[in-house]
C-alpha positions as CSV (number, residue, x, y, z in Angstrom):
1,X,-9.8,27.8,-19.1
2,X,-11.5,24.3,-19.6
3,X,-7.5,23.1,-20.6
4,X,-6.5,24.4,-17.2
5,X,-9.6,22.7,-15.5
6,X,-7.8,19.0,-17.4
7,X,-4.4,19.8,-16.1
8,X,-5.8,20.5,-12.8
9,X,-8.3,17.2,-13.0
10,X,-5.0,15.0,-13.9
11,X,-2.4,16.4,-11.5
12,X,-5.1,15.7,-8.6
13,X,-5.6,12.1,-9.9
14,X,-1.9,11.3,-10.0
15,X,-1.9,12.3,-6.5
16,X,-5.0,10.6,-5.3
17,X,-3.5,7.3,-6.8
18,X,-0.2,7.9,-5.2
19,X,-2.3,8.0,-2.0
20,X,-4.3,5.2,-2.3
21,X,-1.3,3.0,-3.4
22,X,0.5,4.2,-0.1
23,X,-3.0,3.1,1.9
24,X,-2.8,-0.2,-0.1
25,X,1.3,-0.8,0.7
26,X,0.9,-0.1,4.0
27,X,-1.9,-2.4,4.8
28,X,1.0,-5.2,3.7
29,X,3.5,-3.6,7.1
30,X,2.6,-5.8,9.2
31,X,1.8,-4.4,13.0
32,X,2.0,-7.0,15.0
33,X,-2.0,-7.7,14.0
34,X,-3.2,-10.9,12.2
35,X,-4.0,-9.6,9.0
36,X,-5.2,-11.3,5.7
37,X,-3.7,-8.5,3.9
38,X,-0.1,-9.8,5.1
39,X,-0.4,-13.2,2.8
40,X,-1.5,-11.2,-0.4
41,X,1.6,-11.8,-2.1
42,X,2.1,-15.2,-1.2
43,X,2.2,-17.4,-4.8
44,X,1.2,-20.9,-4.5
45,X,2.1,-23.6,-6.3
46,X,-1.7,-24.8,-8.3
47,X,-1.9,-27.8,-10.5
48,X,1.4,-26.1,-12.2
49,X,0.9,-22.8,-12.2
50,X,1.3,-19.8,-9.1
51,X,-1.6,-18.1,-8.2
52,X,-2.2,-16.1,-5.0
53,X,-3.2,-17.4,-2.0
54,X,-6.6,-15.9,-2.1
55,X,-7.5,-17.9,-5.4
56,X,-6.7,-21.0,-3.2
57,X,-8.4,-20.7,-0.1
58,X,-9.9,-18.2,2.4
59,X,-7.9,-16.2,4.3
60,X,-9.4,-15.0,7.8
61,X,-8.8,-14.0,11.3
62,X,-9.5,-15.8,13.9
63,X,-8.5,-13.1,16.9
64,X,-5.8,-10.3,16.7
65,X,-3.0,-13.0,16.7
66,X,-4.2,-15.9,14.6
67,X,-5.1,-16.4,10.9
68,X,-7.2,-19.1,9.9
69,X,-6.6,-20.6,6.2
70,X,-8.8,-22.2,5.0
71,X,-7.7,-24.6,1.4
72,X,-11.3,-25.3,-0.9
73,X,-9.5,-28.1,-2.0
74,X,-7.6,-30.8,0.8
75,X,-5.0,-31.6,-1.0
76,X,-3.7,-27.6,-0.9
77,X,-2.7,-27.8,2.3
78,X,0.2,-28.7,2.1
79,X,1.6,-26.7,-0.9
80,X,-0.3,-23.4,0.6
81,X,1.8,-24.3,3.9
82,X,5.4,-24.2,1.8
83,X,4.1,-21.1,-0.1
84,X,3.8,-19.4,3.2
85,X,7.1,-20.7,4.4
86,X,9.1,-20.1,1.1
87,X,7.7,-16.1,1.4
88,X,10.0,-15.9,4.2
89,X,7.6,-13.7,6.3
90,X,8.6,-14.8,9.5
91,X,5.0,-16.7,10.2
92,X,4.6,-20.5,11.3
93,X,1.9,-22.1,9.6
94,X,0.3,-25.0,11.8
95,X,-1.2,-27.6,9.6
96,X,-3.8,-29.9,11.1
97,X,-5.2,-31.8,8.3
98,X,-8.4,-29.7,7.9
99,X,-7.4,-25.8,7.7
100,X,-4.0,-24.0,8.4
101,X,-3.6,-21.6,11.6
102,X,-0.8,-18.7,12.0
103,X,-0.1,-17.2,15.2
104,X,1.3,-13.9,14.2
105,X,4.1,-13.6,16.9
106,X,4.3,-10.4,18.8
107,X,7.0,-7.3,17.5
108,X,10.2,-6.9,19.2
109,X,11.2,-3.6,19.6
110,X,14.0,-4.1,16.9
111,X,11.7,-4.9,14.3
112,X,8.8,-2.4,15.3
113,X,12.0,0.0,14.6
114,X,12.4,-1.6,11.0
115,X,8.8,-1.2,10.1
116,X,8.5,2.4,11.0
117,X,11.6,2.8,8.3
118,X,9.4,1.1,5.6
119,X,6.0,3.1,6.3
120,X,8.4,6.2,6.2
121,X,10.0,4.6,3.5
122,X,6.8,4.3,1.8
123,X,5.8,7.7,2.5
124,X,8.5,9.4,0.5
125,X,7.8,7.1,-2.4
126,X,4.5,8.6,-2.4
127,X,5.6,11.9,-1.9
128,X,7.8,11.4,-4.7
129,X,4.8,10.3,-7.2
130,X,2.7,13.5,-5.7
131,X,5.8,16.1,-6.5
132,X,6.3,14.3,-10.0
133,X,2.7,15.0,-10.7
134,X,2.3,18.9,-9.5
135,X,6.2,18.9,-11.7
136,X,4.2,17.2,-14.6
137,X,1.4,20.2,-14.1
138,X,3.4,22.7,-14.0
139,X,5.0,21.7,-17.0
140,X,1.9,21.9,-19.1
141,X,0.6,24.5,-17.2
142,X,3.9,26.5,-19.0
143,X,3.0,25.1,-22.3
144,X,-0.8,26.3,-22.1
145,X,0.7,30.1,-21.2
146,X,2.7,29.6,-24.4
147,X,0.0,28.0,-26.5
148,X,-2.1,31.7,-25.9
149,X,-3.1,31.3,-21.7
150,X,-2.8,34.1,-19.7
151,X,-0.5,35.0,-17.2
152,X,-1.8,35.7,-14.7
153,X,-4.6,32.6,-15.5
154,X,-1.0,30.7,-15.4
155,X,0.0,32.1,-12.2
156,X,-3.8,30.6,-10.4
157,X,-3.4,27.2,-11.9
158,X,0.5,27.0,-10.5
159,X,-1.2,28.0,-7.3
160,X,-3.8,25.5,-7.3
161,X,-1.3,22.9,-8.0
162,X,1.0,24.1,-5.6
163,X,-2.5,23.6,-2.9
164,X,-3.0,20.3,-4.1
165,X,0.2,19.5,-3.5
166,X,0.8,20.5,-0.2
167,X,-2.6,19.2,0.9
168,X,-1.6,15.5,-0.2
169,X,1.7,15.5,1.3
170,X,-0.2,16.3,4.6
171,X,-2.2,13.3,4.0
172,X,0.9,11.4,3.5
173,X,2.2,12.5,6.4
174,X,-1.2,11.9,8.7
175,X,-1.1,8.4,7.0
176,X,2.6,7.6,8.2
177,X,2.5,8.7,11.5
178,X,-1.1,7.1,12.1
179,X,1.1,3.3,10.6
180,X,3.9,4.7,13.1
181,X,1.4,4.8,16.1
182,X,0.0,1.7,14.9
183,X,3.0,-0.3,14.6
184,X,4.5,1.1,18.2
185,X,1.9,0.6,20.2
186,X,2.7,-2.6,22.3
């Protein structure tokens, strides 16, 4: 029974990381809100080498619309400005001489349209990395009833998977349509 009890334990981890990568990814859709978050993947060019923004300066908001960037060194602000620029994010960084602002421009409806493709979009991924796990349990669920497990012992973990399973895809799906709201609420 304890080998069922490790299938089980695995195939809920699998999902529970497939959940909090969706949580992570869409933090990154942007929803019209200024949000550090959106320049994690910005690489800037230090002393030779990329680095992420964060490792350069700090990275806050300012109000709903504005980030405030602020270089530890002076002489970042210019190459943090063309990092941002290069990412092609559609953001405008203002330098002054002291810190970097972005106003994060408001959504048109077109694009509010494309982003709640890519948090759906991101939602099957997910889905996809939960139903590869419960297929990955099942699997050696099957092996355990030919290694000696009973069947009917079989039958309750396959069940148990099966409830895992549907109970993260709901989660999925309360995550997607809360991004949804999110990202069409004007």
């Amino acid at each position: 029974m304890s080998d069922v009890k490790t299938v089980l334990d695995q195939v809920k981890a699998q999902m529970e990381k497939a959940i909090s990568h969706l949580e992570i990814e869409l933090q990154k859709v942007r929803a019209g809100k200024a949000n550090p978050v959106m320049l994690e993947n910005v690489m800037v060019d230090y002393y030779g080498s990329r680095v992420p923004i964060s490792n350069t300066a700090s990275v806050n908001t300012q109000d709903a619309r504005t980030l405030v960037i602020q270089p530890w060194e002076k002489s970042m602000l210019t190459p943090i400005e063309k990092a941002i620029q290069m990412a092609n994010l559609g953001l405008n960084p203002q330098n002054d001489g002291v810190i970097i602002r972005i106003t994060v421009p408001p959504l048109t409806e077109e694009r509010r349209k494309e982003l709640t493709k890519t948090a759906k979009s991101l939602g099957e991924d997910a889905k996809v990395g939960i139903r590869s796990a419960r297929k990955e349990g099942m699997e050696s669920v099957k092996k355990l009833q030919k290694g000696g497990l009973p069947e009917d012992a079989a039958k309750d973990a396959e069940g148990k998977i099966q409830t895992l399973t549907d109970s993260h895809v709901l989660k999925v799906d309360k995550h997607i349509e809360q991004k949804e709201k999110e990202i069409l609420t004007v």
